[in-house]
C-alpha positions in Angstrom: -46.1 -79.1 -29.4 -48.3 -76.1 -29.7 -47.8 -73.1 -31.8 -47.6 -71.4 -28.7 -45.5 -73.8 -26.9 -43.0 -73.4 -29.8 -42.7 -69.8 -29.6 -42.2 -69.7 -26.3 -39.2 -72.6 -26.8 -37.8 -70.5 -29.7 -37.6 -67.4 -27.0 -36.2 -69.6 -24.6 -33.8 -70.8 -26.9 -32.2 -67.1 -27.7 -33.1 -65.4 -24.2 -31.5 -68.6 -22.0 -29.2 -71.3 -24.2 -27.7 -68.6 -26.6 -25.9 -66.5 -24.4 -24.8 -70.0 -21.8 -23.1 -70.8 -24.8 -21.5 -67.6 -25.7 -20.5 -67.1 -21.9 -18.6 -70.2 -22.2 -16.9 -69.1 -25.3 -16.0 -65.7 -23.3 -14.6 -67.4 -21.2 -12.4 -69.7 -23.2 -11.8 -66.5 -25.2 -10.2 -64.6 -22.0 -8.4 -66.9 -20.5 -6.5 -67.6 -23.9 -6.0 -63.8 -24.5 -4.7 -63.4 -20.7 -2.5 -66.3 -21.4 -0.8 -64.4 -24.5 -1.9 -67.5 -26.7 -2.9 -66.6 -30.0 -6.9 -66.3 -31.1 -8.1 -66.3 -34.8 -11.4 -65.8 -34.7 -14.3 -64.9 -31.8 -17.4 -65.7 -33.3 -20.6 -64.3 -32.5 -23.2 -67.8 -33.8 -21.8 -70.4 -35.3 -20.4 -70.7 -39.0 -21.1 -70.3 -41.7 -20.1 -66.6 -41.2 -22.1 -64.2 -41.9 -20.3 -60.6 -41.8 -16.8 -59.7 -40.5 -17.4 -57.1 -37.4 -13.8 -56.0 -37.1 -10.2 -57.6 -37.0 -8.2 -56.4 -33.9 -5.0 -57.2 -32.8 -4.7 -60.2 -35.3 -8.1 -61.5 -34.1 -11.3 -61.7 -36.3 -14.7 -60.8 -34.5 -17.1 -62.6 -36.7 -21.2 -63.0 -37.0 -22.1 -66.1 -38.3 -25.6 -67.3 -39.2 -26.2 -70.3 -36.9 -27.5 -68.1 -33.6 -26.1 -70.4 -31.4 -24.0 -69.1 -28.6 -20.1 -68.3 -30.5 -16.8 -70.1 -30.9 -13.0 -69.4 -30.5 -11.0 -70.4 -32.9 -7.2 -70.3 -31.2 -4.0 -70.7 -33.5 -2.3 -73.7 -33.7 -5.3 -75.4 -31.7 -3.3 -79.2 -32.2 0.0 -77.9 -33.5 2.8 -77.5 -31.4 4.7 -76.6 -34.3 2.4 -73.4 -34.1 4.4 -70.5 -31.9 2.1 -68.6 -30.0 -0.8 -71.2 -30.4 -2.9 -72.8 -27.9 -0.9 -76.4 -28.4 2.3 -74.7 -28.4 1.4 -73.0 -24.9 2.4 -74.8 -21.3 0.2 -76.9 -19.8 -0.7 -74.6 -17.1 -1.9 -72.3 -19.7 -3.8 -75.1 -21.5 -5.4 -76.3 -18.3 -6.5 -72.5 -17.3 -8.0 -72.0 -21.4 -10.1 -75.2 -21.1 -11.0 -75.0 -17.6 -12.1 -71.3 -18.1 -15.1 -72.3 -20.3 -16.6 -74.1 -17.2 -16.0 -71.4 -15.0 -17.2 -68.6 -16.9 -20.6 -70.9 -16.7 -19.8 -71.1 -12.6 -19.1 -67.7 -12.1 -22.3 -66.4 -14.1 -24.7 -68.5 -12.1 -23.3 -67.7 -9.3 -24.3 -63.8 -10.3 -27.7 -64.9 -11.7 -28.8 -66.3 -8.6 -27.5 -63.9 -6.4 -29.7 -61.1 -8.1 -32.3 -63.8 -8.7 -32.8 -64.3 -4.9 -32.0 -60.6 -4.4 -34.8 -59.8 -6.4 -37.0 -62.5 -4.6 -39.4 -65.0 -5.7 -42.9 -65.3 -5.6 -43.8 -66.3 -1.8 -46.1 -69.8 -1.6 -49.7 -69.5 -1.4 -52.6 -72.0 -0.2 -54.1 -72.5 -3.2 -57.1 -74.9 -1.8 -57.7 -76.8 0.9 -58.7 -80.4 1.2 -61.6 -81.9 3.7 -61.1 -83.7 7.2 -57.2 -82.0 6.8 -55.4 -80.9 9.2 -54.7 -77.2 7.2 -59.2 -77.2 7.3 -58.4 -77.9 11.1 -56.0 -74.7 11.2 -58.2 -72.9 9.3 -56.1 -72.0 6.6 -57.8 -70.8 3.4 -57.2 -70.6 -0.4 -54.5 -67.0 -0.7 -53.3 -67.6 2.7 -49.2 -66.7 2.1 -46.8 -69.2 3.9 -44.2 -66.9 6.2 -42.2 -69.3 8.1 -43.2 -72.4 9.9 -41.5 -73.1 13.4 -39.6 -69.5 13.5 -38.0 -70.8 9.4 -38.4 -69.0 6.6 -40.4 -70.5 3.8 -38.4 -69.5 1.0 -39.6 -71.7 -1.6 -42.0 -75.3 -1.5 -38.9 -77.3 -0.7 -38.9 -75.5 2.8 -42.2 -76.3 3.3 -42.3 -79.8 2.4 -39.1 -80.6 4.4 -40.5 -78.8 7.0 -44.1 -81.0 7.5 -42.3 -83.8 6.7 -39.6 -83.2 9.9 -42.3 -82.4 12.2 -45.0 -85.3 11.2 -47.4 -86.1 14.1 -45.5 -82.9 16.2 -47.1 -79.1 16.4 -46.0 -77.0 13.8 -46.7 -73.2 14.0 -47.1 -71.1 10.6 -46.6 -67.8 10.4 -49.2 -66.9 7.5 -50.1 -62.9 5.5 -54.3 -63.3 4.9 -55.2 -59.8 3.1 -52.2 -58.6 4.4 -52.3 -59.5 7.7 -50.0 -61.4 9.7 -51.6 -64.3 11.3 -50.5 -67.6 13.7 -51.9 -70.9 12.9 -50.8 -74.4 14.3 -51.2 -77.8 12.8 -50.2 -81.2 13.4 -49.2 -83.0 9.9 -49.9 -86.3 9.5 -47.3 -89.2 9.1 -47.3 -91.6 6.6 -50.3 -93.9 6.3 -53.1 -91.6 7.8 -52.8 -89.9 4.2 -53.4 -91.3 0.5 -49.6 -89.0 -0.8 -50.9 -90.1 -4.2 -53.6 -88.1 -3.6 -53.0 -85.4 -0.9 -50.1 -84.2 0.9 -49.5 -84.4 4.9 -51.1 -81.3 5.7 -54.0 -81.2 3.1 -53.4 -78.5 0.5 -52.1 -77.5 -2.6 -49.7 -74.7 -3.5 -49.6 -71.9 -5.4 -47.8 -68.8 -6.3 -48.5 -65.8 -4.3 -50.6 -63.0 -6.3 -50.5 -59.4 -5.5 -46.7 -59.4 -5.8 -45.5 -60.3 -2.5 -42.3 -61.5 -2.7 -39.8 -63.7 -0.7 -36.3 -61.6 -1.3 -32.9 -61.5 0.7 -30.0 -58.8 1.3 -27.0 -59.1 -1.0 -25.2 -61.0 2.2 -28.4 -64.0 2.0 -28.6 -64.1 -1.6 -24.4 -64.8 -1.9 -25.0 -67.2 0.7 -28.2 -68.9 -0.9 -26.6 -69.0 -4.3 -23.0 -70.8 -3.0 -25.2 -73.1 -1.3 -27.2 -73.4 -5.2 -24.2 -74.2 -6.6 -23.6 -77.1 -4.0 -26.8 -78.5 -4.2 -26.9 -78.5 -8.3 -23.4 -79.8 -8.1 -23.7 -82.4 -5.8 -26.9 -83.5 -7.4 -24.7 -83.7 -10.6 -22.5 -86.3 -9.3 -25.8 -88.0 -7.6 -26.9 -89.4 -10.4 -25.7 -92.6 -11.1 -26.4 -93.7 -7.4 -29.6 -92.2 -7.8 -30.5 -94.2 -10.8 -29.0 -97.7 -9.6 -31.4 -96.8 -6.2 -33.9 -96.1 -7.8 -34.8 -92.7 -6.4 -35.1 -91.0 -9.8 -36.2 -93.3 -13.3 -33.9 -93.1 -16.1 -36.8 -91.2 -18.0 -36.6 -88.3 -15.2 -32.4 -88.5 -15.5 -32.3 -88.8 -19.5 -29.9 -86.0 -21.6 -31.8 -83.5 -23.8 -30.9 -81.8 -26.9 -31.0 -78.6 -27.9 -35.0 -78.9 -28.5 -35.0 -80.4 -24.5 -33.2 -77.5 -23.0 -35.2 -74.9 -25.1 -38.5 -76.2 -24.0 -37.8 -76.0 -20.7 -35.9 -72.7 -21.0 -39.4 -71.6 -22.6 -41.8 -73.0 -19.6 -39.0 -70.7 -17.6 -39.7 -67.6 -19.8 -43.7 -68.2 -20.0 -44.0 -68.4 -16.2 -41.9 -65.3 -15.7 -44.0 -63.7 -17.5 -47.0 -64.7 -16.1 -46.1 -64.2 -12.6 -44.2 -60.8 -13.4 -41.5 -62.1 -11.7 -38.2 -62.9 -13.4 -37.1 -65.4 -10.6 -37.9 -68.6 -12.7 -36.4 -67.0 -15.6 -33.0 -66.5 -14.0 -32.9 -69.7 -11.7 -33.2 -71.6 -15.0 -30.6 -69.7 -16.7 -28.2 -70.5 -13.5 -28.9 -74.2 -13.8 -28.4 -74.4 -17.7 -25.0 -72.1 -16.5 -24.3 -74.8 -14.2 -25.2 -77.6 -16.2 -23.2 -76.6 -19.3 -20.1 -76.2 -17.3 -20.1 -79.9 -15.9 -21.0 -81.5 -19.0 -18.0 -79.8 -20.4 -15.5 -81.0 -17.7 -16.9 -84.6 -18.7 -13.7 -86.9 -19.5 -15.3 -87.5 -23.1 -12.9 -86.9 -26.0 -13.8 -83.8 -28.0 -15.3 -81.8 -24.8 -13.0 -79.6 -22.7 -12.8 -82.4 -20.2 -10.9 -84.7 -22.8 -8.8 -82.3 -23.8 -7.9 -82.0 -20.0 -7.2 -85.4 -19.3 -4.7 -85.4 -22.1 -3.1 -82.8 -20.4 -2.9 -84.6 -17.1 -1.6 -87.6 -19.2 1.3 -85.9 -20.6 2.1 -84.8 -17.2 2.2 -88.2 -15.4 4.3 -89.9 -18.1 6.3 -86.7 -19.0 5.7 -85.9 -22.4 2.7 -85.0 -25.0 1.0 -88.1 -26.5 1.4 -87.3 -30.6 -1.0 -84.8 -31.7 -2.0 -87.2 -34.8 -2.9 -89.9 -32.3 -4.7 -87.1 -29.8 -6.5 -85.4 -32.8 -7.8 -88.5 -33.8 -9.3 -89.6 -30.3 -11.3 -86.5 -30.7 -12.4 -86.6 -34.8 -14.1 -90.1 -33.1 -15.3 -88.6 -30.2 -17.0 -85.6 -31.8 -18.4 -88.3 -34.1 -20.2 -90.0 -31.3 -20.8 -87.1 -29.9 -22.7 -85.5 -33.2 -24.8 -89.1 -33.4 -25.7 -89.3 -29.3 -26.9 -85.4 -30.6 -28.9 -86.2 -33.0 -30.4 -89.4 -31.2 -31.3 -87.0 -28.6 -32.8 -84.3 -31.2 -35.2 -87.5 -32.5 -36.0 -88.4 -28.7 -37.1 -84.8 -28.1 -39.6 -84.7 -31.2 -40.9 -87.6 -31.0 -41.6 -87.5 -27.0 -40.2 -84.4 -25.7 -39.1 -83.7 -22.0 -42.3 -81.4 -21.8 -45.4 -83.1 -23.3 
């Protein structure tokens, strides 16, 4: 990795992951003080601590010198011996503390990518043009802006794609901006073997961020609309995943977990193109996905996360009663073990050949 490469991680790493982390912490955090269950310490950063903010209503506010996202420390955490503490509490409470991490996550992607789409992203852009193609047949031209194609808005390459790919061998009609102008074009994309797709695409061009500023934004009714329907598609892909690896439509390379080092890099290829475009769009769609990505790894039914803390809970409602906390405690000591050694596995597997050469 480069030095620049590096700084750009680090930024990632406190502009994106840092506050996903302390957002589900908030959340955690709320949910336990709404459900009257006691809370020790909110930590700004992880222990060791570093200065005592204030103490309020028998709660420490803490910063600690690990800058990594915060922690809630409730009483009684696995005592149920502990009155007022979170293992004391009923299990609706429980279920609302542990799911409330995950939703915090939800509910802040959800806002990011509302004002993410609100504020728009960069429109797509010929950026050249390949010979005997049927875009050189149009007469398209490198900075020609992509408008809509067959009365659709081309909101982002997916559309596009999608789009040539629907109407293969058919007329499709592209609504273009060339120096500002608004301009008709019609082309017939090829279909599959009358084009090398190693080499060229079915309409002969390659793509490119608008310059100039134009923008692709929607009204606050779109965006809500465009981010639920973000949420779905992240989510759904989320659950994808093992039938997509056993398919074979993604490589367990393309599917493999990062670490901490993984997500920054990618948070800081997010952060360098914002800032090269001068758009905050890929800044604040990666922060949604890390959002939503944080928030299902969570609900995971793996001792020590929130999801194996839930599944306890559903256990001791099916049978009636709580499974010892000696027995439950230990399931997760283990489980935070393997946990701390598939981390630092991943940590290695990011050094040695990280996500982002």
């Amino acid at each position: 990795m480069s030095d620049l490469s590096f700084l750009w991680a680090l930024g990632g790493f406190f502009i994106i992951l840092t506050p996903v982390v302390l957002i589900h912490e908030l959340g955690h955090f709320t949910a336990a003080k709404l459900s009257n269950i006691r809370v020790e310490e909110f930590g700004f950063g992880l222990p060791p601590r570093a200065l005592k903010i204030a103490e309020r209503n028998g709660t420490i506010y803490s910063l600690n010198w690990i800058p990594l996202g915060g922690f809630v420390r409730p009483s009684g955490e696995d005592d149920p011996n502990v009155e007022g503490g979170f293992a004391s509490a009923s299990k609706r409470a429980r279920l609302f503390v542990l799911f409330a991490g995950a939703g915090a996550n939800f509910i802040a992607a959800l806002l990011i990518f509302w004002i993410a789409l609100m504020l728009g992203q960069p429109a797509i852009a010929v950026g050249g043009v390949d010979d005997n193609s049927p875009a050189l047949a149009a007469g398209l031209i490198a900075g020609d802006v992509f408008l809509e194609a067959n009365g659709t808005k081309i909101e982002n390459t997916s559309v596009l794609v999608d789009m040539v790919k629907t109407y293969a061998g058919e007329p499709v009609e592209l609504l273009i901006s060339r120096n500002g102008e608004k301009k008709v074009v019609t082309l017939v994309p090829r279909v599959e073997g009358e084009y090398d797709p190693a080499v060229e695409g079915p309409i002969g061009v390659s793509l490119t961020a608008a310059s100039g500023g134009e923008r692709i934004s929607q009204n606050p009714l779109e965006a809500a609309t465009g981010s639920l329907a973000f949420m779905w598609e992240y989510i759904s892909l989320y659950g994808r995943l093992p039938s997509m690896l056993i398919s074979g439509e993604i490589t367990p390379a393309e599917a493999r977990p990062v670490s901490v080092i993984g997500i920054s890099q990618i948070a800081g290829q997010a952060a360098e193109a914002s800032a090269a475009s001068r758009n905050l769009y890929p800044l604040l769609t990666m922060a949604a996905f890390i959002n939503v990505a944080l928030g299902l790894t969570n609900l995971l039914p793996i001792p020590a996360l929130d999801g194996g803390r839930i599944m306890f809970i559903l256990v001791e409602a099916v049978r009636g009663r709580r499974i010892e906390p000696e027995r439950e405690g230990m399931v997760h000591v283990v489980g935070m073990l393997v946990l701390l050694g598939l981390m630092a596995f991943m940590i290695f597997q990011d050094i040695v050949n990280p996500i982002i050469p």
